[in-house]
N, C-alpha and C positions, 0 to 999 in steps of 0.2 A: 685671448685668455678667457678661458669658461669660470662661473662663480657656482661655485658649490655652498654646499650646508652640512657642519660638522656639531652636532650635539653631543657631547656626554654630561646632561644634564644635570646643574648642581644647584641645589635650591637650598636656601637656611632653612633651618628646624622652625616649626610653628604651624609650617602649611602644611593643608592635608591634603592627601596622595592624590587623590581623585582631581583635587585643583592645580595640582603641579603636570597633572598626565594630560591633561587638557590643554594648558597652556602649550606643554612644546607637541601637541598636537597642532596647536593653531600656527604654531611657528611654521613649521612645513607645509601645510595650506596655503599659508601666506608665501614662503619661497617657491612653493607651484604655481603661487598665481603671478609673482613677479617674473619668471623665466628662469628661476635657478636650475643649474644641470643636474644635479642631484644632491639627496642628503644623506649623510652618513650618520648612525643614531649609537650609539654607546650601552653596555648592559654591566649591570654590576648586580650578583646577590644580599651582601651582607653590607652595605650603605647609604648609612638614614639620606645622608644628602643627596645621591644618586638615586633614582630614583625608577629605571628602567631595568627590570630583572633579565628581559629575554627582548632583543632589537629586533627576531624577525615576527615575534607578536605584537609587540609595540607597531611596526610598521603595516602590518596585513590590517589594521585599521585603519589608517590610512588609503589603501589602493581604490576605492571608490568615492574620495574626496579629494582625490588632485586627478590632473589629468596627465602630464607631462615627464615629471621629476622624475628620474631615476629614484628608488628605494635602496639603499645601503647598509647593511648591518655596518656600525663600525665602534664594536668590533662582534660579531662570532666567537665566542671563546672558546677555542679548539679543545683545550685541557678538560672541558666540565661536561663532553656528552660523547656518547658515539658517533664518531665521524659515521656512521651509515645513518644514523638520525638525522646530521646537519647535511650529507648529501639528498637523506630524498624529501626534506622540509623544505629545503630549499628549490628543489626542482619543481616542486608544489607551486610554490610563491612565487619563480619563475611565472606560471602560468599562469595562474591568478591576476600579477601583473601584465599580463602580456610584455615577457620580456623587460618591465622595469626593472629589474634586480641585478642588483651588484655586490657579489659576497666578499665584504670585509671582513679579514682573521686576524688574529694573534694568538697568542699562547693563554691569555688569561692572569692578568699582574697581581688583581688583587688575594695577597695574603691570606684573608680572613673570608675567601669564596671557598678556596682551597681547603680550608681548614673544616669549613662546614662538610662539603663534599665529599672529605678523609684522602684526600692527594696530597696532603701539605708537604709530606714526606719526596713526594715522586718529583721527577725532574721532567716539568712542564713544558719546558722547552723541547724536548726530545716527543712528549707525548702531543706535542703540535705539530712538528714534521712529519708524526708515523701519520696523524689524522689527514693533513694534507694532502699524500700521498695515495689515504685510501681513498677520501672524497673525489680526486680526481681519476683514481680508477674505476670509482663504481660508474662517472658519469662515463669512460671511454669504452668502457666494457660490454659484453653481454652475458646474461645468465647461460651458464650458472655461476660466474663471475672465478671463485678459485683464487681468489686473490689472498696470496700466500709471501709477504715481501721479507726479504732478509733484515731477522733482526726488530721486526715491526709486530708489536705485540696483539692487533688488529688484524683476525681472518677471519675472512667473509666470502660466504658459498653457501648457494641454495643447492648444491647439488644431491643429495639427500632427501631434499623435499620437494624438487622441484617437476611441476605436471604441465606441461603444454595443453593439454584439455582443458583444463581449470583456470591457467592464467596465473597460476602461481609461483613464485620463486622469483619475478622480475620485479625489480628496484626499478622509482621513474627517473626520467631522464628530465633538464630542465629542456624549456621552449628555445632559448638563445643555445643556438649550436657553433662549433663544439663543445662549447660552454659558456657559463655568463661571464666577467672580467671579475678578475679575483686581486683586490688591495688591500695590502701588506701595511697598517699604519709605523712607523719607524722613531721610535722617539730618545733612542741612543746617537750622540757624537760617531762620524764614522763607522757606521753598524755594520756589519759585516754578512746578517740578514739581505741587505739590500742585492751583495752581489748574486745570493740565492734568486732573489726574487725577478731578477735579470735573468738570470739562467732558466726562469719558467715561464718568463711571458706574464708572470705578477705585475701591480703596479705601483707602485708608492706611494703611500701619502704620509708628508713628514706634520709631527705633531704640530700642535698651536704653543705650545708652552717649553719650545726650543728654538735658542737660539740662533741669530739668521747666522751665524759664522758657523754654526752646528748643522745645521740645515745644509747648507752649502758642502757639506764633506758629505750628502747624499747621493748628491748626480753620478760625480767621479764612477762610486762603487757599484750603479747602477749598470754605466757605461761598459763598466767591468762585466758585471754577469754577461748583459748583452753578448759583449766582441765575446766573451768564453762559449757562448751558444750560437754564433757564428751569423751575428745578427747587430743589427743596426740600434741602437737606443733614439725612442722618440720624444722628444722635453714634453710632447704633447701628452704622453701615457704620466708625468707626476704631478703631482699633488702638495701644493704645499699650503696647510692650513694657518692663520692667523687672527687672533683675537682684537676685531675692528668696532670700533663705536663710530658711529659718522653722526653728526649735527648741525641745522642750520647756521649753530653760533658757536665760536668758540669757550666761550664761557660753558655753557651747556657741557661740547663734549669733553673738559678737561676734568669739571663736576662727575658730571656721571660715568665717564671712562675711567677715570683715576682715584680723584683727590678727595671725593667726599668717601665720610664715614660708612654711606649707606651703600656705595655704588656696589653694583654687581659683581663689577669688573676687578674692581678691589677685594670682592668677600671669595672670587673666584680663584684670585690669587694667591690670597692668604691659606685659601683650602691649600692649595697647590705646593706652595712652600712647606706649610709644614707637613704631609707627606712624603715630602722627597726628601725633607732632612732626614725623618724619621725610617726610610730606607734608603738613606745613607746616597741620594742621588742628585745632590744639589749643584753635580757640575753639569747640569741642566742649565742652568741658572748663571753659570759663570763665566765669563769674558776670556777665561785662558785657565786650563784646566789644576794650576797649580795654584791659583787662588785660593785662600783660607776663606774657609767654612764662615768667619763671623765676618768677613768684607759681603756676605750676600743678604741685602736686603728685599723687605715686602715693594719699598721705594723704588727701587732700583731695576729690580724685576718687573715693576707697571711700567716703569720709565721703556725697556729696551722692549717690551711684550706687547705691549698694546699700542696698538695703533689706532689714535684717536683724533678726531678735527673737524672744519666743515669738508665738502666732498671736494674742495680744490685741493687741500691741507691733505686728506687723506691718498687721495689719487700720488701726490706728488710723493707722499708714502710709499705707496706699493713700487709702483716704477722705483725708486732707490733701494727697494727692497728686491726688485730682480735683477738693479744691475749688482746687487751683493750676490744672489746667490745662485745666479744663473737665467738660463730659460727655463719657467715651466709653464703647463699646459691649463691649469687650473687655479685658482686662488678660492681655498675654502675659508667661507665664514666661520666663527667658533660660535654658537648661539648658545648663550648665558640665560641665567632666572631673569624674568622678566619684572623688576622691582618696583618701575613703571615702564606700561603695555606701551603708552602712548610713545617714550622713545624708544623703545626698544623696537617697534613698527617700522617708525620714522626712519629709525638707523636702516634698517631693512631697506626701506625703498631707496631711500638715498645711494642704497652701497647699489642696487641694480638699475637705476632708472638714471642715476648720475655718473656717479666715482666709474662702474666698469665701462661703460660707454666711454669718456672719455678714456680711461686707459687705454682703451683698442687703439682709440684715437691717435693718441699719441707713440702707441705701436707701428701703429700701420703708416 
C-alpha cells in the first residue's frame, strides 16, 4: 500500500496568507522527504479559509524543492477555465516536473467560485465532461486538431491560422505519454461517476470526509466501468484518503486528533459539517442514509472520521479500515492547519517511518 498526501488546505481566520502558503509548502517538502508517493493539493476562489486559488501554481513552486513526490492538482476545476488552458498548462508542468504530474479533476463544488465567475446558472457537471473530453483530445491529437464533439460546447482548431514555417497552431503535448494518470476525487455514496471513470482508465480517489461504508460502494462501480471497457479493475489504481493523527502517546493523539477545543482536526470538521448541512449533503456523515438530519453530530463525525492514536493503535486502524472497504492501492493522508508544527511533523513521520511499514508488514 503506497501513502500519499491530500491537502485542501483549511486554516482559521487570523493568519496571514503568506504564513499559511508557506506552511503547507513545508508540508510537502516534508512528504518528499519522507517517501510519500504523491500529493494531491485542493483550489478554491472565494474561501477565506482555503486558501489555494489555483493547485497547478501553488505546486510549480514546489518542483525544485522535492525530488521524488509526484505533484497533484486535487482538484483542477474543470467548470472555471478552458479546457485548452488546463490541457497545455498542464503539459507545461508535465515537463517542468519531469513527468511528476498527475491531473486531478472535478467539476468545481464550490457555489460562491461559480458565482464570481457568472456560471452559477450553468450546469457544471456537464461543463466538466465536455472539458474532459477535450483535454484529452487535444493531448491525443494533432494540429490542426478540428475537434468538433457532439453536443460539446468546446471547439478547438488552428486550422485557420495554422503555418508549419512558423510553428504556429500546435498545442504542447505533456512529457508522460499517452498521457499523465488522470484522478477523479469521488465524495458521493455510490457515485455513478465512478463507473465513468472505469470506462476511461481514470482513477479514484474516494474523499477524507466519507464514510468507510460510503467508500466501500466505490470499488463495485469502479469494477463496473472497467468489465464495460472490457478490462480488468486494479485495487492498485484507488485511492482512498483518511484523516490520520499518529502520536507517541495516546493522551496526545485523542487531544489533538479530536477532543480539545483548539485541535485542527476538530476546527476541520466543524468547517466540514456545517457546509454539508448547509448544501443539504449530510448523508456524508451518516451511518445509513434515512438517518435524521439532528442524530448527526460534530462528535460523532470525529468519532467515525479520524483516525487517531500511537502508530500500533493506528496501523490496527487502517488494516480494519480495508478489511471494511476492500483492497486499495493507496492510503492518502488528509494534511490539516498546522496549529502545532511540532505535531503535526511528528504525525507525519510516524504515519511513514512507522504505521505504513508495518501495515505492508502485516500485508505481506
Amino acid at each position: 500500500m503506497r501513502l500519499g498526501y491530500f491537502s485542501m488546505p483549511l486554516h482559521p481566520l487570523g493568519r496571514t496568507w503568506a504564513e499559511t502558503l508557506r506552511e503547507d509548502r513545508e508540508a510537502v517538502i516534508l512528504a518528499d522527504s519522507l517517501g510519500f508517493h504523491d500529493a494531491f493539493i485542493g483550489e478554491h476562489l472565494t474561501d477565506r479559509h482555503e486558501n489555494i486559488t489555483n493547485s497547478l501554481l501553488f505546486l510549480a513552486t514546489l518542483i525544485s524543492d522535492t525530488r521524488q513526490i509526484k505533484l497533484a492538482t486535487g482538484t483542477t476545476n474543470l467548470s472555471q477555465q478552458h479546457p485548452v488552458l488546463v490541457a497545455a498548462n498542464s503539459a507545461m508542468f508535465d515537463h517542468l516536473s519531469d513527468g511528476r504530474f498527475i491531473l486531478g479533476i472535478s467539476p468545481g463544488a464550490l457555489a460562491s467560485d461559480a458565482e464570481a465567475l457568472g456560471i452559477l446558472a450553468e450546469d457544471r457537471n456537464k461543463m466538466f465532461a465536455e472539458a474532459i473530453d477535450i483535454i484529452t483530445a487535444v493531448w491525443e491529437q494533432e494540429p490542426p486538431y478540428a475537434i468538433d464533439l457532439p453536443g460539446n460546447r468546446f471547439k478547438v482548431t488552428t486550422e485557420t491560422t495554422m503555418d508549419t514555417d512558423f510553428g504556429v497552431g500546435y498545442l504542447p503535448k505533456p512529457l508522460q505519454q499517452p498521457r499523465p494518470e488522470i484522478v477523479g476525487t469521488v465524495v458521493a455514496p455510490f457515485s455513478k461517476g465512478v463507473i465513468a471513470m472505469g470506462k476511461r482508465d481514470f482513477h479514484p480517489l474516494s474523499a477524507n470526509f466519507l464514510l468507510p461504508q460510503w467508500v466501500a460502494t466505490h470499488w463495485p462501480n469502479y469494477v463496473q466501468g472497467k468489465e464495460e471497457a472490457g478490462q480488468t479493475a486494479d485495487p492498485a489504481d484507488w485511492r482512498v484518503a483518511r484523516t490520520v493523527f499518529v502520536a507517541d502517546d495516546d493522551s496526545t493523539a485523542e487531544a489533538y486528533g479530536r477532543a480539545d477545543a483548539d485541535s485542527p482536526y476538530r476546527f476541520y470538521y466543524s468547517q466540514m459539517f456545517k457546509k454539508m448541512r448547509k448544501l443539504g449533503r449530510l448523508e456524508l456523515f451518516k451511518t445509513r442514509r434515512d438517518q435524521p438530519d439532528d442524530e448527526v453530530t460534530l462528535d460523532g463525525i470525529l468519532d467515525q472520521l479520524v483516525i487517531t492514536g500511537t502508530p500500533e493503535s493506528v496501523t490496527e486502524q487502517i488494516l480494519a479500515l480495508r478489511e471494511e472497504v476492500g483492497d486499495f492501492g493507496e492510503l492518502v493522508y488528509a494534511g490539516l492547519d498546522w496549529a502545532d508544527p511540532r505535531l503535526a511533523r511528528r504525525s507525519m513521520e510516524l504515519m511513514a517511518q512507522k504505521v505504513m511499514p508495518d501495515v505492508n508488514a502485516a500485508l505481506a
